[in-house]
N, C-alpha and C positions, 0 to 999 in steps of 0.2 A: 504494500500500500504506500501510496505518496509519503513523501514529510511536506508539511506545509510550515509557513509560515502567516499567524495572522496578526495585523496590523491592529490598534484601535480594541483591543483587547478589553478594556474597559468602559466601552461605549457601549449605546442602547444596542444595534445590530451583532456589533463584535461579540462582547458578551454570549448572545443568545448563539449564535455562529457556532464558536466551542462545542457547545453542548451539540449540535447537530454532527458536526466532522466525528465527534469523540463516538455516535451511535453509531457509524459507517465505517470506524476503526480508522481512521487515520494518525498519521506518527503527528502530533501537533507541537511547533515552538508558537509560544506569543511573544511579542513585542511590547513591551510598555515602558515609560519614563521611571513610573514608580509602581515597585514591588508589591506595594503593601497598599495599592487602590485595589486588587484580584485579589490578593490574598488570601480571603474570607468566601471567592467563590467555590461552590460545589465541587468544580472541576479541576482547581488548580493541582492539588496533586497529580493530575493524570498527564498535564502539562509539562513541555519545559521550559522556563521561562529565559527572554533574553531585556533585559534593563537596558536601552537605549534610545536614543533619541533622532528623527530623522533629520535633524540637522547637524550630526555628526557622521562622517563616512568612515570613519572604521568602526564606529561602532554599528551602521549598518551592513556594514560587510562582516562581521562577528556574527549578527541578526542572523544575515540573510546565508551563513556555508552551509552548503550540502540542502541547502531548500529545494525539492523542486516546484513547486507552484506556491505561490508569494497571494496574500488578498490585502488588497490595500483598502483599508477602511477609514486611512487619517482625513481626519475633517475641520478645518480651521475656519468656519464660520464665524464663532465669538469673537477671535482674536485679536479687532478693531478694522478701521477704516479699511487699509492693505491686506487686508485678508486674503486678496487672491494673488499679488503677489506672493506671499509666506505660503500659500498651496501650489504654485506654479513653480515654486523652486525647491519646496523638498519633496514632490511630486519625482522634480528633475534628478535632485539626490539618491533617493530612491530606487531610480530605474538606472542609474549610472552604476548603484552599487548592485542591483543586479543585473547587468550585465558583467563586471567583474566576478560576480559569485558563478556565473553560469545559470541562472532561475532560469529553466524551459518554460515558465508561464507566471503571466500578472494578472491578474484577478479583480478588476476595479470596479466598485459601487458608485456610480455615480448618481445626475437626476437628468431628467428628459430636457432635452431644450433644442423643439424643433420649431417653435415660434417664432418669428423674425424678432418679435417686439420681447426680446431677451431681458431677465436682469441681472445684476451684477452677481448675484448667486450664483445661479445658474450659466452664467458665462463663465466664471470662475471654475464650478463644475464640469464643464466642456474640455476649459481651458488644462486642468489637470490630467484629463484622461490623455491629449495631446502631447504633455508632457511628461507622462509616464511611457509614451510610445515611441519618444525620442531617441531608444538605442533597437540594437537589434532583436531586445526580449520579447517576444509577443506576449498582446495587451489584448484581454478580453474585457471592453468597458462593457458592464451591465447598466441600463442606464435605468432607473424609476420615479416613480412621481411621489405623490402622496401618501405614506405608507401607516397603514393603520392597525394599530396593536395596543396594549395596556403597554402604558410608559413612553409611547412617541409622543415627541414635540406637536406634532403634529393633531394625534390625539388627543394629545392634554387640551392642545387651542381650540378646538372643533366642540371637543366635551363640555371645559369651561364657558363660552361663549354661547353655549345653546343650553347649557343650564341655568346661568346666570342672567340672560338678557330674554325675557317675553317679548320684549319689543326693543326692536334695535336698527340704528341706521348706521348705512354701512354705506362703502364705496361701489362704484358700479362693477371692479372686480369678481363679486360675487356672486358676476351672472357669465363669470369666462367658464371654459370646460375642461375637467380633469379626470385623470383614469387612476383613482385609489386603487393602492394595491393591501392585501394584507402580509404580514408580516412571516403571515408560516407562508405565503407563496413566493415571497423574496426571498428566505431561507431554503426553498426547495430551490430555488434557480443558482442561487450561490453554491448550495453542496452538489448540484449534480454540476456544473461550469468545472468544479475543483476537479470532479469524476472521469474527464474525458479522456480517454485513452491517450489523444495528440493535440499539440498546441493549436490553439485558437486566436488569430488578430481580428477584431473587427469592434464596432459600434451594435449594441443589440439593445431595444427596448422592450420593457419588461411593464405591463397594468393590468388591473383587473378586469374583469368582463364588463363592465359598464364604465359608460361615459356620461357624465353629470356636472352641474356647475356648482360650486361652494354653496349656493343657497339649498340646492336638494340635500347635499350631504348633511345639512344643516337641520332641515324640515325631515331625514329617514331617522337621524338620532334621536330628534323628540319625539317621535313616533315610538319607535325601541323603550325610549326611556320612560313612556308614558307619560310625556308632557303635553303640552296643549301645541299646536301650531303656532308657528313662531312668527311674528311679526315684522316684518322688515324691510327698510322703508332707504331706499338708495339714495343717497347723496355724492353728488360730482365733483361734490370741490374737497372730499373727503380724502388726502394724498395716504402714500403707505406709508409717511412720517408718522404724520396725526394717529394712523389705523394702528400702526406699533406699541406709540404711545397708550392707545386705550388700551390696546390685548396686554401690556407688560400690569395694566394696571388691574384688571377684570381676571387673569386666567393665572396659572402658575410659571407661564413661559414670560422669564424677562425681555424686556426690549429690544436687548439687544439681539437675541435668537429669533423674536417676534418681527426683525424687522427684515433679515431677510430672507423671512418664511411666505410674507405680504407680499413682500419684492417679486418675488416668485411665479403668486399666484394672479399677476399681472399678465403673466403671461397664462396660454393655457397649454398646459399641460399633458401631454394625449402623447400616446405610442402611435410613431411611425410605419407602417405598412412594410417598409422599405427597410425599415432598422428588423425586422423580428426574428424571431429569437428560436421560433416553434422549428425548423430545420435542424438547428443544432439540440436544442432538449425540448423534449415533448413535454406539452401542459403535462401535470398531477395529474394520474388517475381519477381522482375523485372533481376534479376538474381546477378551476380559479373561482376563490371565493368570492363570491358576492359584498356589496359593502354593507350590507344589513349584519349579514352574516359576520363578520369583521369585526363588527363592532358589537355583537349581543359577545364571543368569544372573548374580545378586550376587556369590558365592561365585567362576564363571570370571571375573569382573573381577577381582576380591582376586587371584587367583592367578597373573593373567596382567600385575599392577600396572597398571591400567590404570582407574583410580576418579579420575576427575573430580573430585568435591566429597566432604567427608566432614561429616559435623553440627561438628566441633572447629574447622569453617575460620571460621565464626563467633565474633568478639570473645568473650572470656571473663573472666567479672566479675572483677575485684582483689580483696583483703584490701579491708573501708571501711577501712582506716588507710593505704591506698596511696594516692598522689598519680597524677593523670592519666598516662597513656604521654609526653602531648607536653608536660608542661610544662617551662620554659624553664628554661637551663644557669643561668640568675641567681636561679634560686627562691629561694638560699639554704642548697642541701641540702651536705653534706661529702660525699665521692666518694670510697671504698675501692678499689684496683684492685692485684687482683693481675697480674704482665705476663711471661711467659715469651716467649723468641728464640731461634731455634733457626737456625742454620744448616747446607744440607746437600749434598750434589751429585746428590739425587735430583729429577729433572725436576720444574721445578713443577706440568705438569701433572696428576702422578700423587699429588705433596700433594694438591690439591686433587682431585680424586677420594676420596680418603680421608674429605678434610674432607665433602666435599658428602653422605656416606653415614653421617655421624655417629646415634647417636640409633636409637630405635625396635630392631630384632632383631639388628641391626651393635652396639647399645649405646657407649658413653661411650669406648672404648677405655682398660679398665681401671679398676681398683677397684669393681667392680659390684656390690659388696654396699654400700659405701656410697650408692652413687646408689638402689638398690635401697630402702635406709632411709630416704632423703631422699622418696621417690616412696610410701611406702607413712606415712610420717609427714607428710603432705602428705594424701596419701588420708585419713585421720584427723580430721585439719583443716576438711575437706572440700573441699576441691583438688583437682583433675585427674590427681594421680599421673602418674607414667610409662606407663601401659596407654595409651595417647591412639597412641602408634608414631607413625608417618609417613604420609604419603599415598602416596608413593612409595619405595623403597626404593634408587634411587639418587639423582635428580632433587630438587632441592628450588624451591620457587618463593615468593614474597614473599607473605604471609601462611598461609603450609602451618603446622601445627600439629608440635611436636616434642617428644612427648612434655610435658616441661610446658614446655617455651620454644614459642615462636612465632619465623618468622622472620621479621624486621623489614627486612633489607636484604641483599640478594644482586647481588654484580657477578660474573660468573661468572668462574672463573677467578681472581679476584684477592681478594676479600672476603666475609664472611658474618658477618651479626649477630645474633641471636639475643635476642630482649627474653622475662623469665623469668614466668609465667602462674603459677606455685608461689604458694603463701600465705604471703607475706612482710611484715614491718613496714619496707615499704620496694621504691627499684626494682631491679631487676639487672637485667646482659647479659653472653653470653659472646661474642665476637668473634675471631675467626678473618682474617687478612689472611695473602697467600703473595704475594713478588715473587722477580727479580733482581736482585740486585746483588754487581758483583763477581765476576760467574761462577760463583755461589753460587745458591741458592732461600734465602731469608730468609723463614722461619715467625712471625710475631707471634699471640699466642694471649691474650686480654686479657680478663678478668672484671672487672665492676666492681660496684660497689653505692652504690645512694646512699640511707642511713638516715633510714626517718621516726623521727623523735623518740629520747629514750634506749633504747627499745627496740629499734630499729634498733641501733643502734652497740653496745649489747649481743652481740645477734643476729652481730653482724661479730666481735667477739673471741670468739664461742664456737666458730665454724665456721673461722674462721683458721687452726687447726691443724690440720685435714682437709682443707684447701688444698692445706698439701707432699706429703700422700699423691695426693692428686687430679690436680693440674693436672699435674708435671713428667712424671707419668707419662703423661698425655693426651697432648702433644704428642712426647715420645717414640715410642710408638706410634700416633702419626699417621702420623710420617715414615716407620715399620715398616713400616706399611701399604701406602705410597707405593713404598717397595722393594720390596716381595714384590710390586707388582703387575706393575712396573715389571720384575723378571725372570722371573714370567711369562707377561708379552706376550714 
């Protein structure tokens, strides 16, 4: 069987990917920057892991020995204005280092852009696959539209917006035409692409069996969901500036992803006749799902907490005025830390249960109108807000997204750290440790902060005072929690 290599390893698609190759037996390496965002997945033991980054070439070419089919999943949307510069040149990295490795095959997920009236997304998207086909490796771009599953981008904004808005006015966008796909039939077309006996170059697009404009997708959800028909009322001077801005505001997808998801859907969307795909792998037996279908699947996942990857499990850009996640305790920086202790005779393992359910529909344990301000003046900013929840509503795993923290380190049982994604001039972390000592549970609950510049240290004496409201009351109703659960088991 092959060895692969897959890219993006911690992202919504990647993620799920793994799991697919690992049923089909594949020899599988991933790619990631950081070790310890997988860590916690199901799969990783079955893995080999390679820590690299694609703007280094040897350590792409470490990645990429003895691979023979390569899947390029890296996706630089977030990463500011140049965004598609930064995807057109480690695209180019990439394919340089495999052709020095020898990769018989590249594997590219792109998006459809057969519209003349393109945008920068999706040009950018185009623009990559071109650039991955720059040496002599062949490049099998698979190209898709709007892909729907529990935890896409995508999903989350369609869900949010038709659960949220009875009535809502929108841009005339949302009468162009797109071909959703679902997510278990982009994973069928990727694992059997990996499968083919001989190298493949070409363009091939990949959509679901119907063609529709964002307002049906819109009016089939409430339907599903058993909502009322949705209201919606077109406005022309409505741009995908403005449109980004309300969805960062309205849905759990920030602005910044929200906008050029808009961008996007400026154009429409639709597989090419001429691009397709059905000569090289044949539809699914059971055929291509439907978008109703799609979505009641999504939805029993949500419900039944059971969503593998969500779009948020992907790194998420800083303030520019924030310093790297990893750089060192000697940078120079001052360190703020606020440190409450609590001691109690509630078992620890029922604190920590508590602890582990922090965040998302459980919330903060208390003062939720400040956090609520903190998460909605963050939305502002254009930050992540609090709409992000959890993946899981009890479980938490090392790089799961929390609302605007990420968790950075998890010992189960004993510790939880929590590194802060909010738009700050500077870094934070809240931190959670539960032992024995003494025939006691000893609670330590620790915030810290470390200020970029005066603005920082500003930032730290403004919020200071909403500290004694916040924190003493967190860790009180931690241990709360930990009792009441504690006497109802």
């Amino acid at each position: 069987m092959k060895r692969v290599l897959v890219t993006g390893a911690s992202g919504y698609v990647g993620g799920r990917l793994i799991k697919e190759l690992l049923l089909k037996g594949f020899t599988i390496r991933i790619m990631v920057r950081d070790i310890r965002k997988v860590s916690s997945q199901p799969w990783f033991s079955q893995v080999e892991v390679a820590q690299a980054s694609a703007e280094n070439p040897q350590e792409l070419d470490s990645a990429l020995k003895d691979i023979d089919t390569a899947f390029y999943l890296i996706h630089s949307i977030n990463t500011g204005t140049n965004f598609d510069e930064t995807e057109s040149r480690i695209a180019k990295n990439f394919a340089e280092a495999a052709e020095r490795q020898k990769v018989s095959q590249i594997i590219y997920l792109g998006g459809i852009a057969n519209d003349k009236n393109i945008s920068k997304h999706l040009k950018s998207r185009a623009q990559t696959g071109l650039s991955l086909a720059s040496t002599a490796v062949p490049v099998m771009e698979i190209r898709a539209g709007i892909i729907i599953g529990s935890g896409s981008a995508s999903f989350e904004m369609l869900r949010h917006l038709t659960h949220r808005l009875p009535i809502m006015t929108t841009p005339k966008w949302v009468l162009n035409r797109t071909q959703p796909i679902a997510i278990r039939d982009v994973l069928w077309y990727l694992v059997q692409a990996g499968s083919l006996t001989s190298p493949i170059s070409g363009v091939f697009d990949i959509g679901g069996p119907e063609i529709l404009t964002y307002e049906e997708m819109m009016q089939t959800f409430a339907k599903i969901s058993g909502l009322r028909k949705r209201w919606i009322v077109k406005i022309p001077v409505l741009t995908p500036a403005l449109s980004s801005l309300w969805i960062g505001l309205v849905t759990p997808v920030p602005t910044s992803i929200a906008k050029p998801l808009v961008n996007s859907l400026i154009s429409e969307v639709v597989a090419d006749p001429h691009h397709s795909i059905d000569s090289i792998i044949p539809r699914p037996a059971h055929g291509l799902i439907p978008l109703a279908t799609a979505i009641e699947l999504a939805l029993s996942k949500i419900s039944s907490n059971d969503v593998m990857t969500r779009w948020s499990d992907a790194n998420t850009p800083t303030a520019p005025w924030a310093k790297a996640q990893s750089d060192p305790s000697w940078s120079g920086e001052k360190n703020y830390v606020d440190r409450r202790v609590v001691f109690t005779d509630v078992p620890a393992e029922n604190v920590w249960a508590a602890i582990e359910k922090i965040g998302g529909d459980q919330g903060w344990y208390g003062a939720g109108y400040l956090w609520y301000l903190r998460g909605l003046l963050d939305r502002m900013l254009g930050g992540v807000g609090l709409r992000r929840g959890r993946r899981d509503p009890i479980h938490l795993r090392v790089g799961d997204s929390l609302d605007f923290w990420r968790v950075e380190e998890i010992v189960p049982g004993a510790k939880l750290r929590l590194y802060a994604e909010m738009i700050l001039p500077g870094k934070a972390w809240l931190q959670f440790e539960v032992s024995h000592k003494n025939g006691k549970t000893e609670v330590i609950q620790e915030a810290s902060f470390s200020p970029r510049g005066l603005g920082g240290q500003m930032y730290w004496l403004v919020v200071s005072p909403f500290h004694s409201l916040i924190f003493p009351t967190m860790i009180r109703n931690i241990v709360k929690e930990g009792r009441r659960a504690r006497t109802a088991a």
